[in-house]
Jmol script that loads the backbone (N, CA, C; Angstrom):
load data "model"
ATOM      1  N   UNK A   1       0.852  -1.181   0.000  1.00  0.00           N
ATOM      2  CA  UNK A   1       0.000   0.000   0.000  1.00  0.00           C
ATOM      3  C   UNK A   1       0.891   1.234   0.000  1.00  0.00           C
ATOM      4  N   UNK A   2       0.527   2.224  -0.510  1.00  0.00           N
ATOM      5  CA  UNK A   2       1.222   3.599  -0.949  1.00  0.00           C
ATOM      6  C   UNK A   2       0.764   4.315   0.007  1.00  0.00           C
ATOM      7  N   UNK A   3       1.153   4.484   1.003  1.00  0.00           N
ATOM      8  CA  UNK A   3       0.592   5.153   2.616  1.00  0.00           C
ATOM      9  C   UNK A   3       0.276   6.963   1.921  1.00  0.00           C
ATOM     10  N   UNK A   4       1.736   7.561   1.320  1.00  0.00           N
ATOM     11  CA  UNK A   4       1.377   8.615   0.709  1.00  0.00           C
ATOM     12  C   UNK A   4      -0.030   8.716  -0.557  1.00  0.00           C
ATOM     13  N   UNK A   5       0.056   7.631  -1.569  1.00  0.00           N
ATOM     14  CA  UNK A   5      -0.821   8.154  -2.046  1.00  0.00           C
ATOM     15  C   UNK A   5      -2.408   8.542  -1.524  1.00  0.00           C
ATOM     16  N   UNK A   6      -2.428   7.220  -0.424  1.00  0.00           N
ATOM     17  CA  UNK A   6      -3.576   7.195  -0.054  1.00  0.00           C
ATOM     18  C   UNK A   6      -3.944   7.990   1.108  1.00  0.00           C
ATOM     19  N   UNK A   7      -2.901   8.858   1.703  1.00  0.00           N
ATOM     20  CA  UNK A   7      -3.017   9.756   2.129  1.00  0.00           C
ATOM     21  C   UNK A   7      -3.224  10.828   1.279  1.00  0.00           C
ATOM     22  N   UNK A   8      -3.364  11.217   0.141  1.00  0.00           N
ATOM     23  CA  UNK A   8      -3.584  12.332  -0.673  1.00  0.00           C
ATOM     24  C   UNK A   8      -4.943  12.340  -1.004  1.00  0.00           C
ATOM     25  N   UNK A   9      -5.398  10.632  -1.606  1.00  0.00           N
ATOM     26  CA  UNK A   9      -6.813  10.186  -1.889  1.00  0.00           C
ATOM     27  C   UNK A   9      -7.672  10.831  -0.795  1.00  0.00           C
ATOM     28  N   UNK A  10      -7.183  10.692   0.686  1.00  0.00           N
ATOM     29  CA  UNK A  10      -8.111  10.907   1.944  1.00  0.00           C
ATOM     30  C   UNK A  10      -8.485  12.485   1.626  1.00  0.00           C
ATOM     31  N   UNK A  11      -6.993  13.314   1.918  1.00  0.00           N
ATOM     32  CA  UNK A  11      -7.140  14.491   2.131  1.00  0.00           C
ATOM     33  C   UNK A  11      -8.676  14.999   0.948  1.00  0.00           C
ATOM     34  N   UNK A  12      -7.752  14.729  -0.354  1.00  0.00           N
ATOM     35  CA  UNK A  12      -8.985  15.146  -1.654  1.00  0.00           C
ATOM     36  C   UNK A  12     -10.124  15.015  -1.248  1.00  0.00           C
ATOM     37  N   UNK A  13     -10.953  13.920  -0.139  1.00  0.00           N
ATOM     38  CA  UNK A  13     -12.242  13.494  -0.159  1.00  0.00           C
ATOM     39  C   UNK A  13     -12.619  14.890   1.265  1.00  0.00           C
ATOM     40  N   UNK A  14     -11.710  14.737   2.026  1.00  0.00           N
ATOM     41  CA  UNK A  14     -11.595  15.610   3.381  1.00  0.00           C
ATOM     42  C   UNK A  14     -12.126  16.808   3.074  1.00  0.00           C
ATOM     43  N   UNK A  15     -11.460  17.350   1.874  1.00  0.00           N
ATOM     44  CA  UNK A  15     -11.416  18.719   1.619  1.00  0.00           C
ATOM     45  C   UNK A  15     -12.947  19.447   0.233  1.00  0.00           C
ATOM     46  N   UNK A  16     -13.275  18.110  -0.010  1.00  0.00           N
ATOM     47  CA  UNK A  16     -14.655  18.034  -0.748  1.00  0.00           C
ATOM     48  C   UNK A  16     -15.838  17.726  -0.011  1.00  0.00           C
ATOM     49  N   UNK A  17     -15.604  17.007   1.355  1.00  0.00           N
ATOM     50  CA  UNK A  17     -17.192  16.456   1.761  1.00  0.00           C
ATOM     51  C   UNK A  17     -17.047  17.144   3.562  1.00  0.00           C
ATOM     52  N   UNK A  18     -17.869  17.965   3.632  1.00  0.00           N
ATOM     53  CA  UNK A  18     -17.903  18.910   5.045  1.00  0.00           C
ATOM     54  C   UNK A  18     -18.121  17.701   6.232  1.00  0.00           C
ATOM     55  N   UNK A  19     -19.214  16.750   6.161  1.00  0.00           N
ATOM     56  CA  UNK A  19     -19.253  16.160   6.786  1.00  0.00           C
ATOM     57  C   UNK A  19     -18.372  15.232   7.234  1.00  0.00           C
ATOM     58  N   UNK A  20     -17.553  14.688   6.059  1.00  0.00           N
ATOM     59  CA  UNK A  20     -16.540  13.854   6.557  1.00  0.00           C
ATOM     60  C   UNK A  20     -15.247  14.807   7.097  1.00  0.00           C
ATOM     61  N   UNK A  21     -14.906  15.871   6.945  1.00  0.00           N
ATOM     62  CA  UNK A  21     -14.116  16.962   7.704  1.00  0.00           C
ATOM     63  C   UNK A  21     -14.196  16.965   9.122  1.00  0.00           C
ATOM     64  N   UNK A  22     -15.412  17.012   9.371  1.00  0.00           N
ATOM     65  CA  UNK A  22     -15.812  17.263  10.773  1.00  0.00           C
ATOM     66  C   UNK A  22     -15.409  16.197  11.281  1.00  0.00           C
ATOM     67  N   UNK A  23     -16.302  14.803  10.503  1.00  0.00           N
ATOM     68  CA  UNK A  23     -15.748  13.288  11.357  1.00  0.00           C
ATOM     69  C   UNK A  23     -14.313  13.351  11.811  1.00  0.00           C
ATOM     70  N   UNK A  24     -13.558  13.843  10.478  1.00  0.00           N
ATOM     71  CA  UNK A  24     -11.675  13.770  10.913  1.00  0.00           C
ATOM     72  C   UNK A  24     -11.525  14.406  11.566  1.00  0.00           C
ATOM     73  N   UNK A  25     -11.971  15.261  12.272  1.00  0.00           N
ATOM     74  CA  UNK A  25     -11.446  16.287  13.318  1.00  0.00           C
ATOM     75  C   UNK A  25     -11.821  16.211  14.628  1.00  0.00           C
ATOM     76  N   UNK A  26     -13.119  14.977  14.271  1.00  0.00           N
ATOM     77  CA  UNK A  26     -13.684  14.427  15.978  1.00  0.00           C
ATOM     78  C   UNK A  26     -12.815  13.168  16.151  1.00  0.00           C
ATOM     79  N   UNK A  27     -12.900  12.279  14.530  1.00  0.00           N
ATOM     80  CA  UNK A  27     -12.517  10.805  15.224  1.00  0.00           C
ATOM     81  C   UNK A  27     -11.456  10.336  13.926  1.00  0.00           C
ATOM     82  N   UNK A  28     -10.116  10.976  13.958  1.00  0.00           N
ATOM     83  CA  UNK A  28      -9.616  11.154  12.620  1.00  0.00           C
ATOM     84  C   UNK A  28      -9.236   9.484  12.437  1.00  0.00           C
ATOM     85  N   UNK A  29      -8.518   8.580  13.811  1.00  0.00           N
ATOM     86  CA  UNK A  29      -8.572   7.432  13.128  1.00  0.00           C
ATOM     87  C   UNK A  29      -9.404   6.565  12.568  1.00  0.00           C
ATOM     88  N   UNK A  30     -10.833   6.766  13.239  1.00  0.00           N
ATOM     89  CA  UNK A  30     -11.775   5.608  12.453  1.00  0.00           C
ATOM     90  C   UNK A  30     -12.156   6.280  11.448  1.00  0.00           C
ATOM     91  N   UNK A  31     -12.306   7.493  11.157  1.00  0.00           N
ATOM     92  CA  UNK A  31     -12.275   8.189   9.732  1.00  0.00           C
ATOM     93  C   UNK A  31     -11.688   7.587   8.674  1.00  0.00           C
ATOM     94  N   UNK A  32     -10.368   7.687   8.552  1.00  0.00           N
ATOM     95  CA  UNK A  32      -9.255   7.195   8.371  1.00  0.00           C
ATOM     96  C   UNK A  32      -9.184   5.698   7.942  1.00  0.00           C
ATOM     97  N   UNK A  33      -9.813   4.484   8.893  1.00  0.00           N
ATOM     98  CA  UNK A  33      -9.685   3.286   9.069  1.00  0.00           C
ATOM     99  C   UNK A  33     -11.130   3.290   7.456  1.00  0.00           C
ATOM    100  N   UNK A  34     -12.163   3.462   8.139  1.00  0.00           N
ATOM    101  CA  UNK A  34     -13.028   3.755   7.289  1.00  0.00           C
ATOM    102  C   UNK A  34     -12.702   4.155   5.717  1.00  0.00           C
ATOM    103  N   UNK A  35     -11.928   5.239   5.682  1.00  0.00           N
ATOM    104  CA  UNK A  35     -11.882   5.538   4.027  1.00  0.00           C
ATOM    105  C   UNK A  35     -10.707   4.716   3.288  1.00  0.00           C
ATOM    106  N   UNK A  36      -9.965   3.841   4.227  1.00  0.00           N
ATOM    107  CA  UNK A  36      -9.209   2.921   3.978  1.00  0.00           C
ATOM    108  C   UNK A  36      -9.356   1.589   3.536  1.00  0.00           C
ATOM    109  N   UNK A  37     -10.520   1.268   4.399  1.00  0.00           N
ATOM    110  CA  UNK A  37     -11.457   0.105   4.157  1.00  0.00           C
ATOM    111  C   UNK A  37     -10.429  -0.943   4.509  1.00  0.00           C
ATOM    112  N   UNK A  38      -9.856  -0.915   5.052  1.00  0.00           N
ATOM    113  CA  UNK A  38      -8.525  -2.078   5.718  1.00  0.00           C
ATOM    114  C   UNK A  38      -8.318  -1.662   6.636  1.00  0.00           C
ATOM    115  N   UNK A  39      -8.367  -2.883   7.895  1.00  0.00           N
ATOM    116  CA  UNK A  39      -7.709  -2.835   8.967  1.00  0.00           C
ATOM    117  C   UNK A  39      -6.371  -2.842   9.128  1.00  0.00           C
ATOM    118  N   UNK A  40      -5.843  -1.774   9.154  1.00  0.00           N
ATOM    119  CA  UNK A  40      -4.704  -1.994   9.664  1.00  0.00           C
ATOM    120  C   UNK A  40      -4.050  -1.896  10.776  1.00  0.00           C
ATOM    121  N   UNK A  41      -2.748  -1.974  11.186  1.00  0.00           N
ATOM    122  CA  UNK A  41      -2.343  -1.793  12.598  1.00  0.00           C
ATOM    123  C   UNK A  41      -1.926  -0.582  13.123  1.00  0.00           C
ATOM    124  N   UNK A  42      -2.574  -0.258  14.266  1.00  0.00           N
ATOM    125  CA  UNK A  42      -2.636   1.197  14.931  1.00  0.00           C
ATOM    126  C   UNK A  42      -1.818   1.385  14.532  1.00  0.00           C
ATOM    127  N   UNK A  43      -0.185   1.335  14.366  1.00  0.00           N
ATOM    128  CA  UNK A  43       0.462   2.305  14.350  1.00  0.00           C
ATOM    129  C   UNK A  43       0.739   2.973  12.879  1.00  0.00           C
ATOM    130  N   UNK A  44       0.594   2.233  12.051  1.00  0.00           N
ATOM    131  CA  UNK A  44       0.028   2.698  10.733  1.00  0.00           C
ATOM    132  C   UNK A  44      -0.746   3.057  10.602  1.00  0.00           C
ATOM    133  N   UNK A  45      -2.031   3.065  11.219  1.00  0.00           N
ATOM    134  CA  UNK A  45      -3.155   4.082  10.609  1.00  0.00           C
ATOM    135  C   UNK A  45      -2.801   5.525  11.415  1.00  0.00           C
ATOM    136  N   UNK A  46      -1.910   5.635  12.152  1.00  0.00           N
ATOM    137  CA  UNK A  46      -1.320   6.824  13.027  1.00  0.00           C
ATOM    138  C   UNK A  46      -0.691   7.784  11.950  1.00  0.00           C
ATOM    139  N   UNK A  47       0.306   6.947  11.212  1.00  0.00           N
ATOM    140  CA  UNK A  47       0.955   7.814  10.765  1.00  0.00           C
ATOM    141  C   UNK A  47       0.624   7.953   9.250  1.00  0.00           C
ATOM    142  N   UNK A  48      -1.210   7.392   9.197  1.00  0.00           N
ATOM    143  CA  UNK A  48      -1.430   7.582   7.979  1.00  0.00           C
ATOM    144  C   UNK A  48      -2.206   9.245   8.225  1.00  0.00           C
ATOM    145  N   UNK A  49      -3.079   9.131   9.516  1.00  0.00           N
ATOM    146  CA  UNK A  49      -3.975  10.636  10.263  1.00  0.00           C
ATOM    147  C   UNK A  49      -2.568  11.324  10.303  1.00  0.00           C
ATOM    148  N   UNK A  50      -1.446  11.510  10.752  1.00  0.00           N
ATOM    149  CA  UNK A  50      -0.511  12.248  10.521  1.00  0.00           C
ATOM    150  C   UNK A  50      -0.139  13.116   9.190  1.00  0.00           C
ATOM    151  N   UNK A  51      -0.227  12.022   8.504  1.00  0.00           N
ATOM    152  CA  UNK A  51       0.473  12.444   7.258  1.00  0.00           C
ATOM    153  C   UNK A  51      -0.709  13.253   6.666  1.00  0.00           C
ATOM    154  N   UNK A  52      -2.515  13.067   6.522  1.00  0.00           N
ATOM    155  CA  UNK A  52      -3.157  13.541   5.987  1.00  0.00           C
ATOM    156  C   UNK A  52      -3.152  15.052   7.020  1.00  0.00           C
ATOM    157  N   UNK A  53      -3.115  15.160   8.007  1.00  0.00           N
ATOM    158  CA  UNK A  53      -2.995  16.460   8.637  1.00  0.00           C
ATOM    159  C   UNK A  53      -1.971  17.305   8.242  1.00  0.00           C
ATOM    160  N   UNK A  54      -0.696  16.574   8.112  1.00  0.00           N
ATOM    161  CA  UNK A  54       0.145  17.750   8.089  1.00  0.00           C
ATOM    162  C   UNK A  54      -0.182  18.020   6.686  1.00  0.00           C
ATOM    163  N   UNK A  55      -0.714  17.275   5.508  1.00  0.00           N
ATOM    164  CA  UNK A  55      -1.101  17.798   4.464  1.00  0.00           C
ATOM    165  C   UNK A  55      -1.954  18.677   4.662  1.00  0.00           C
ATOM    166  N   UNK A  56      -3.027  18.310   4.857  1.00  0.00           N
ATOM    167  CA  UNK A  56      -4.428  19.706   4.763  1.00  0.00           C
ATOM    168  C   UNK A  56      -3.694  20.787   6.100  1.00  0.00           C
ATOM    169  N   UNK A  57      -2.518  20.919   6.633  1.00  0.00           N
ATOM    170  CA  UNK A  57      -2.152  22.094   7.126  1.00  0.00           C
ATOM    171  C   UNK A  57      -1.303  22.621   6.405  1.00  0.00           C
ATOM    172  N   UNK A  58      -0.581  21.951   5.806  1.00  0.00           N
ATOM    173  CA  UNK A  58       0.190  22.637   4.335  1.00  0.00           C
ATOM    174  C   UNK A  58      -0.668  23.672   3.711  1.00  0.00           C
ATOM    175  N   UNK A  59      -1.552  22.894   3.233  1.00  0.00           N
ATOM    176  CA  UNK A  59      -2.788  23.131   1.762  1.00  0.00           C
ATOM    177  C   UNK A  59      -3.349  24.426   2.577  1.00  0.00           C
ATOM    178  N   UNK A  60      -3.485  24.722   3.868  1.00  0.00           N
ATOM    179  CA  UNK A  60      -4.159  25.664   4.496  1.00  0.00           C
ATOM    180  C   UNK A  60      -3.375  26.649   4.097  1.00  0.00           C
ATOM    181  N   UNK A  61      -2.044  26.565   4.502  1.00  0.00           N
ATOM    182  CA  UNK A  61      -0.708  27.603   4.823  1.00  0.00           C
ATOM    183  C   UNK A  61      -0.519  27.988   3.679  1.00  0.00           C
ATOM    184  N   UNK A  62      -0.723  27.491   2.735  1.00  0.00           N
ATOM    185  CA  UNK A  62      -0.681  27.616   1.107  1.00  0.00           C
ATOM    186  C   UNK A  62      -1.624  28.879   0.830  1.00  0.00           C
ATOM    187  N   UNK A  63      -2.999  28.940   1.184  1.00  0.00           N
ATOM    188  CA  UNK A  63      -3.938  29.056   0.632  1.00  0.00           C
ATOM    189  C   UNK A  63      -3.668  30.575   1.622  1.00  0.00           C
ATOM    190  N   UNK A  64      -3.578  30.653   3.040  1.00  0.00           N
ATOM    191  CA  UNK A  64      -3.688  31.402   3.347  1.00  0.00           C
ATOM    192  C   UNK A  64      -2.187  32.730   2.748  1.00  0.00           C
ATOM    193  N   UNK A  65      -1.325  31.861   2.413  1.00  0.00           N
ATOM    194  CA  UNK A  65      -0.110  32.699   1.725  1.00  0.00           C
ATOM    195  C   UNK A  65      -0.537  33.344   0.447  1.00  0.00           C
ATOM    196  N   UNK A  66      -1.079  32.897  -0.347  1.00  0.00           N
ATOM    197  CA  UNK A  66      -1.943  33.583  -1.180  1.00  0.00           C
ATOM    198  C   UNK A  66      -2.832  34.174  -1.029  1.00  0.00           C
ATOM    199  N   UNK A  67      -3.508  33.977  -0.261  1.00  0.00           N
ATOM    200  CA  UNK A  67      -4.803  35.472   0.311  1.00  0.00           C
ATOM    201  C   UNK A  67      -3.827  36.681   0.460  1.00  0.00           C
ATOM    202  N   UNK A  68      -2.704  36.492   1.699  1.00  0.00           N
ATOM    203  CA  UNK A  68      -2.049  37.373   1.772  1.00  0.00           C
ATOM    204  C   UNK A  68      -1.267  38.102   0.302  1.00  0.00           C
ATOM    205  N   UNK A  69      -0.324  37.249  -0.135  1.00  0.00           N
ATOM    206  CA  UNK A  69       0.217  37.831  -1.308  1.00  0.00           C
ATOM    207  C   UNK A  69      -0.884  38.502  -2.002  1.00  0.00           C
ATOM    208  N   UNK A  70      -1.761  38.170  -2.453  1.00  0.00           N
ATOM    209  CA  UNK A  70      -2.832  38.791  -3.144  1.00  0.00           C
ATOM    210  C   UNK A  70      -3.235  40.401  -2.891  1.00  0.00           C
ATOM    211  N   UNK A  71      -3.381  40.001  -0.625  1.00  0.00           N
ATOM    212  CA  UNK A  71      -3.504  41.847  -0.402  1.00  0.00           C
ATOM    213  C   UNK A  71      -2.469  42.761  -0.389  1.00  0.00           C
ATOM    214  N   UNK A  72      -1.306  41.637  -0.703  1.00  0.00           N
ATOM    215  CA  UNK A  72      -0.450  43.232  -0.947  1.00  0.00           C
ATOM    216  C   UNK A  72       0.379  43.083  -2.145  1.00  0.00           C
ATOM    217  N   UNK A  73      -0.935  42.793  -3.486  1.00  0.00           N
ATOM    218  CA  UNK A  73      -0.034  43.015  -4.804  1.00  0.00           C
ATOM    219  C   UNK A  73       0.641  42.128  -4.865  1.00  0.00           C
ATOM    220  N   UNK A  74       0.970  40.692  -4.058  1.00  0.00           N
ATOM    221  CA  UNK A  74       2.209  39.905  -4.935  1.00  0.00           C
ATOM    222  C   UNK A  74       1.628  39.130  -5.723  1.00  0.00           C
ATOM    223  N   UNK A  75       0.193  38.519  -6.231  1.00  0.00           N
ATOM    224  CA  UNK A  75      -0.005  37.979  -7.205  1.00  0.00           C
ATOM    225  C   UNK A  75      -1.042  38.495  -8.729  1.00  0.00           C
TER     226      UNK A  75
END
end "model"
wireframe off; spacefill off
backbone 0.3
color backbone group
């Protein structure tokens, strides 16, 4: 299994469906376990909720760097 890709697959669905957002932010591993559809072992599904967080906090930091650049003329 491609822990990254399917950490990207998650985020994409995360960042399209409000409801499942919320789930990840109450119960990110069975979220997680769930959009995985495989049991796997805690400590892998750990550092699969890891990896999709520090993504969608990237993607945030991103987004909010461009709001900014935007108000002062850099894009």
């Amino acid at each position: 299994m491609d822990i990254k890709a399917k950490a990207d697959e998650i985020v994409g669905k995360i960042k399209t469906d409000k409801t499942l957002a919320s789930k990840f932010k109450t119960d990110p591993i069975s979220t997680v376990e769930g959009l995985l559809g495989v049991d796997l072992p805690d400590d892998i599904t750990k550092k699969v909720v890891d990896l999709v967080k520090t993504k969608l906090t990237a993607e945030q930091l991103g987004d909010i760097a461009g709001k900014l650049g935007s108000l002062f003329g850099k894009n």
